[in-house]
C-alpha positions in Angstrom: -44.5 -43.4 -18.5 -41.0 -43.0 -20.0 -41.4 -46.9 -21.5 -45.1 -46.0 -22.6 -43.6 -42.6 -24.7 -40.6 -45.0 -26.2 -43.1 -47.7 -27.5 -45.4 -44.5 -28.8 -41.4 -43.0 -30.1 -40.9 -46.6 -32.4 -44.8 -45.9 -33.9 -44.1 -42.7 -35.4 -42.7 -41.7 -39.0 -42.8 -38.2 -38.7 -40.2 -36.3 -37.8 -41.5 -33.9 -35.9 -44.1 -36.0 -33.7 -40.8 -37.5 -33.3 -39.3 -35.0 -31.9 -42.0 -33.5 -29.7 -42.1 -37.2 -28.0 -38.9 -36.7 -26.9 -39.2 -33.9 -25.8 -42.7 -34.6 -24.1 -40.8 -37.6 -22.5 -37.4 -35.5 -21.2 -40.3 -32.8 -19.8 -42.4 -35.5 -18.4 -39.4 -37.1 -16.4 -38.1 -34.0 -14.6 -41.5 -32.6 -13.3 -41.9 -32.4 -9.7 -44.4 -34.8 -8.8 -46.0 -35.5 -4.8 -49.5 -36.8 -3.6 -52.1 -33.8 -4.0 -54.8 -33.4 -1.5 -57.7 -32.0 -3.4 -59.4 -29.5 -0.5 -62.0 -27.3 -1.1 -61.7 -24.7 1.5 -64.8 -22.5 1.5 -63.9 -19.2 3.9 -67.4 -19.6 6.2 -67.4 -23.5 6.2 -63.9 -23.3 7.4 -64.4 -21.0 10.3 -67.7 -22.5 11.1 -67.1 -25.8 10.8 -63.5 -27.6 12.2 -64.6 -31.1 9.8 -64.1 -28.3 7.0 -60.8 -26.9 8.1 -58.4 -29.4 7.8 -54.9 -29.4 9.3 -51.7 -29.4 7.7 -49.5 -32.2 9.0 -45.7 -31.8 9.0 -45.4 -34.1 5.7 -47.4 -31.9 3.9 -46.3 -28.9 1.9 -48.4 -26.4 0.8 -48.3 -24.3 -2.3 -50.1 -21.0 -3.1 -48.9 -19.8 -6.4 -49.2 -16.8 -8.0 -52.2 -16.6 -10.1 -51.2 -17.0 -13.7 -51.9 -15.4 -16.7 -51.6 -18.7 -19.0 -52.7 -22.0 -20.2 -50.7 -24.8 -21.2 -50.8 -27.1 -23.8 -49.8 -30.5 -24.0 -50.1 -34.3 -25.3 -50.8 -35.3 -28.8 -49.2 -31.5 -29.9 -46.2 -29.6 -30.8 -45.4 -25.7 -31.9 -44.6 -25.8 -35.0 -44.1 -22.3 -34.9 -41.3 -22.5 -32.6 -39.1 -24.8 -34.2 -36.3 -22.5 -35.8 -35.0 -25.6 -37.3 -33.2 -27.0 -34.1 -34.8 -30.5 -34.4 -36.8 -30.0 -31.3 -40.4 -29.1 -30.8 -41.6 -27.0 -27.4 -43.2 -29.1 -25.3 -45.9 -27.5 -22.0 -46.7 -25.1 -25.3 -47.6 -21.9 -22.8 -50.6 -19.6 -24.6 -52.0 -16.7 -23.1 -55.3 -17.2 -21.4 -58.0 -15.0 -22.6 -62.0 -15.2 -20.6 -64.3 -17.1 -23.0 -62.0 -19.1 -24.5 -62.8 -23.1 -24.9 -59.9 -25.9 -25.7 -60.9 -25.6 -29.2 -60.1 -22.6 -29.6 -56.5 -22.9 -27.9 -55.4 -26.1 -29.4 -56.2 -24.2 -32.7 -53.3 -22.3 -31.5 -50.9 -25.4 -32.1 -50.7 -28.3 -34.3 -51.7 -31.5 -33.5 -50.1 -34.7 -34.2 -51.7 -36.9 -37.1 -52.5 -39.3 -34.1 -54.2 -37.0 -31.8 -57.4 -37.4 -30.5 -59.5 -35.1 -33.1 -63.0 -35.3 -31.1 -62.2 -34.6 -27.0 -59.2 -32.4 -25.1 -59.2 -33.5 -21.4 -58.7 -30.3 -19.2 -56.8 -30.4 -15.8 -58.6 -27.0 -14.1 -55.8 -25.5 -11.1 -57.9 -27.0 -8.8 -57.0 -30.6 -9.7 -60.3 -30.8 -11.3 -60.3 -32.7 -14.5 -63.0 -32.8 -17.3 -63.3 -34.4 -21.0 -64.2 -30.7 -23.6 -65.5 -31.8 -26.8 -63.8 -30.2 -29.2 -65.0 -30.8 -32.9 -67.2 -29.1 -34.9 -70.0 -31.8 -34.3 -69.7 -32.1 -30.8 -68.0 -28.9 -29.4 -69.6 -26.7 -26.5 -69.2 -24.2 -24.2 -67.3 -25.3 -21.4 -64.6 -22.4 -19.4 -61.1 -22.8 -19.0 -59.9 -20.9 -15.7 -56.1 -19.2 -15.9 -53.4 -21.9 -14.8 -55.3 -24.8 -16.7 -53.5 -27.3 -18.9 -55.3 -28.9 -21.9 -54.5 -32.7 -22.4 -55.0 -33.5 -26.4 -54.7 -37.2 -26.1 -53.0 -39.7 -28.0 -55.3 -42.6 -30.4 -54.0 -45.5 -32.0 -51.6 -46.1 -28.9 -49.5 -49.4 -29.1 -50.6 -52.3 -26.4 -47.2 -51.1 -24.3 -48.6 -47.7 -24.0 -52.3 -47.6 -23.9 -52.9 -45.8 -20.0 -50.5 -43.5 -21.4 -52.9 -40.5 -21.5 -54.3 -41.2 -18.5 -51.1 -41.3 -16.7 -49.8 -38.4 -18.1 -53.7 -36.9 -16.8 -52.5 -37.8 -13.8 -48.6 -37.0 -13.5 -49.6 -33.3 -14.6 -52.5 -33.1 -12.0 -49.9 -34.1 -9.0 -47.0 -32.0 -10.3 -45.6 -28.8 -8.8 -46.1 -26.7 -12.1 
């Protein structure tokens, strides 16, 4: 994905996207990434059943985090609120989650990139579950965002070197250790 963000890096003029590719690529690169297992564990088909109750094995780590209080943003976006002129743009941009809130209104929060995909946010819900949230005013509906999601604004116009990059980020950030 690093090669994918340096052939997006040599497309754009503006300094800013500029920036926030970098800094989307340096983020990208350090996250802790392993294999999720995607397990619904319902509490009575769990004791009832033991197909429903799966074991963990000893290569298997499991992770109960705290539940959050946020959403994050990320892709085709930067803060351009937080740049204090340091040359760098926050990347993961962290909002506050608030019940009854869609993408749209979120990713009105930030400022998107002149490339970004002005139609459809993919969301990655903290139960690995990802879905496509129309976002413009033509096409935009209801759909909830649970605390602990991250919004995906992808990329358009990607160069030939680069075009799975939004799904592979999609899937880096569903299989990372947030």
């Amino acid at each position: 994905m690093v090669q994918q963000l340096a052939a997006l890096l040599n497309t754009l003029d503006d300094t800013q996207e500029r920036d926030a590719v970098k800094a989307l690529s340096a983020w990208t690169a350090s996250l802790p990434t392993a294999k999720r297992v995607l397990t619904d564990l319902d509490w009575d088909n769990t004791r009832l059943s033991p197909q429903h109750n799966p074991l963990i094995t000893r290569s298997m780590v499991l992770v109960l985090p705290a539940r959050p209080d946020h959403i994050t943003v990320t892709g085709a976006v930067f803060d351009s609120t937080n740049m204090a002129g340091s040359g760098s743009s926050e990347v993961g941009i962290t909002l506050p989650w608030q019940a009854g809130q869609t993408a749209r209104d979120y990713l009105t929060q930030v400022t998107p990139f002149n490339e970004a995909d002005n139609s459809v946010a993919m969301v990655i819900q903290p139960n690995g579950e990802v879905a496509s949230h129309p976002i413009a005013y033509w096409n935009a509906t209801h759909k909830d965002i649970a605390p602990g999601a991250i919004i995906v604004l992808p990329f358009t116009d990607l160069p030939d070197e680069a075009d799975s990059l939004n799904q592979d980020l999609i899937h880096l950030l569903r299989n990372s250790a947030l």
